[in-house]
C-alpha positions in Angstrom: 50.5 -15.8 -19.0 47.6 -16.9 -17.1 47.2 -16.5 -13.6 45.8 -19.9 -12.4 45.6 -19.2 -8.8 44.3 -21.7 -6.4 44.3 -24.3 -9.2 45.0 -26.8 -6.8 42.2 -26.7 -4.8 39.3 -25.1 -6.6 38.6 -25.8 -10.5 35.5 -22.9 -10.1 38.5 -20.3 -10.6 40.0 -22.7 -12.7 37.4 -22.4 -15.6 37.0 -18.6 -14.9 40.4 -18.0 -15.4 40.0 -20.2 -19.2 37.3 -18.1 -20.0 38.8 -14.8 -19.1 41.9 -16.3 -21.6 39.1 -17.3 -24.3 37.6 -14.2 -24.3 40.2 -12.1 -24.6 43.7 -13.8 -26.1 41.2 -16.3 -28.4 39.1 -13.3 -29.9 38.5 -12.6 -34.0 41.0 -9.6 -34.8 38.2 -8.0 -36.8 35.2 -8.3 -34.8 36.3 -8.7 -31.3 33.4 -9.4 -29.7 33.2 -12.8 -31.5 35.3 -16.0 -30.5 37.8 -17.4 -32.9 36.9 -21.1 -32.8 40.1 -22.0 -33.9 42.4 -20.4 -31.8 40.2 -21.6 -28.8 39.9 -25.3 -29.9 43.7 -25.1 -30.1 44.4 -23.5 -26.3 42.0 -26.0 -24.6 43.6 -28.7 -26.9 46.8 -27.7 -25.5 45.3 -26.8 -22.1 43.7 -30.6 -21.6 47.5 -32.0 -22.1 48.4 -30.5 -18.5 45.0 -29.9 -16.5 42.1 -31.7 -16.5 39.0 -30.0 -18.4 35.5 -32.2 -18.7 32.8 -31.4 -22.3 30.7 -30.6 -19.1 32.9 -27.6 -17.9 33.7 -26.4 -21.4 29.6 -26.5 -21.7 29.6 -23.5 -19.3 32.5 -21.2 -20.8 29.8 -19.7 -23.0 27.9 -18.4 -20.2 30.7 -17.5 -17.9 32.2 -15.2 -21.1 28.6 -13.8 -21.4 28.1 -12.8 -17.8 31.6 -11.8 -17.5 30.8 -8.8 -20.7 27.8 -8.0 -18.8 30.1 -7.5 -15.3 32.1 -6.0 -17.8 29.4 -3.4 -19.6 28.1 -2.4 -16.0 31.8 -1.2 -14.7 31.4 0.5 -17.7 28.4 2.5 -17.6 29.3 3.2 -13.7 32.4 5.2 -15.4 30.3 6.6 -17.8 28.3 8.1 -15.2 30.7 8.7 -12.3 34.4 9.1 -13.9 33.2 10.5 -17.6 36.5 11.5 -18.2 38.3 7.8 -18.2 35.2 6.4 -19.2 35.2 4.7 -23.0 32.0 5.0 -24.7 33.0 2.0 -26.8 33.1 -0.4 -24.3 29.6 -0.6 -23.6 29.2 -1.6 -27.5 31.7 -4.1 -27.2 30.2 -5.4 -23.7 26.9 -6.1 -24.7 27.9 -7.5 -28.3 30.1 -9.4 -26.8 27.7 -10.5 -24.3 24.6 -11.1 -27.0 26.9 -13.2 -29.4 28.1 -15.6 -27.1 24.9 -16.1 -25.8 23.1 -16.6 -29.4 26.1 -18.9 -30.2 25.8 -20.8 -27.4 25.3 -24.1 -28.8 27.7 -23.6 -31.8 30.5 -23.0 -29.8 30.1 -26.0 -27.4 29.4 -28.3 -30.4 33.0 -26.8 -31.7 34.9 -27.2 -29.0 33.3 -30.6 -27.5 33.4 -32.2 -31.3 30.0 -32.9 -30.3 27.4 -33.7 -33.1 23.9 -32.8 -32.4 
């Protein structure tokens, strides 16, 4: 389920929400940091047949998923340091891998999921 508030009006929250769904329910099993190109190809596929999504706007999901693990590894250090005891050291490993491979594959992943050539 996503939660696709204000879809209406605004498609900004529209494309965060898609990336927050990427990054999270399109993910490899085995190294979760990494996108599944597949699975993601086969949502926005799926996605385009109701809502209207441009190459353009799929262009950015790289960098929103990137920013979003860095958001993410912050929060995460901040617990580190402040709530130790809920904190989870892994995160920050997952964070900024997460963050670092989506930002050297930039370019790979919009060519996958544009069918752009080069």
């Amino acid at each position: 389920m996503i939660d696709f508030e204000n879809i209406g009006t605004m498609n900004d929250t529209v494309i965060k929400d898609i990336s927050i769904m990427l990054q999270y329910s399109c993910r490899d099993r085995k190294q979760k940091h990494k996108l599944n190109l597949r699975l993601a190809k086969f949502f926005l596929g799926e996605y385009k047949k109701h809502g209207q999504l441009s190459d353009k706007e799929i262009e950015f999901l790289p960098t929103i998923i990137a920013a979003g693990a860095i958001e993410d590894f912050s929060y995460a250090y901040w617990m580190l340091v402040n709530d130790p005891k809920r904190a989870k050291l892994y995160r920050l490993k997952l964070y900024s891998k997460t963050a670092q491979w989506y930002s050297k594959n930039k370019q790979e992943i919009i060519k996958k999921l544009t069918n752009k050539k080069d």
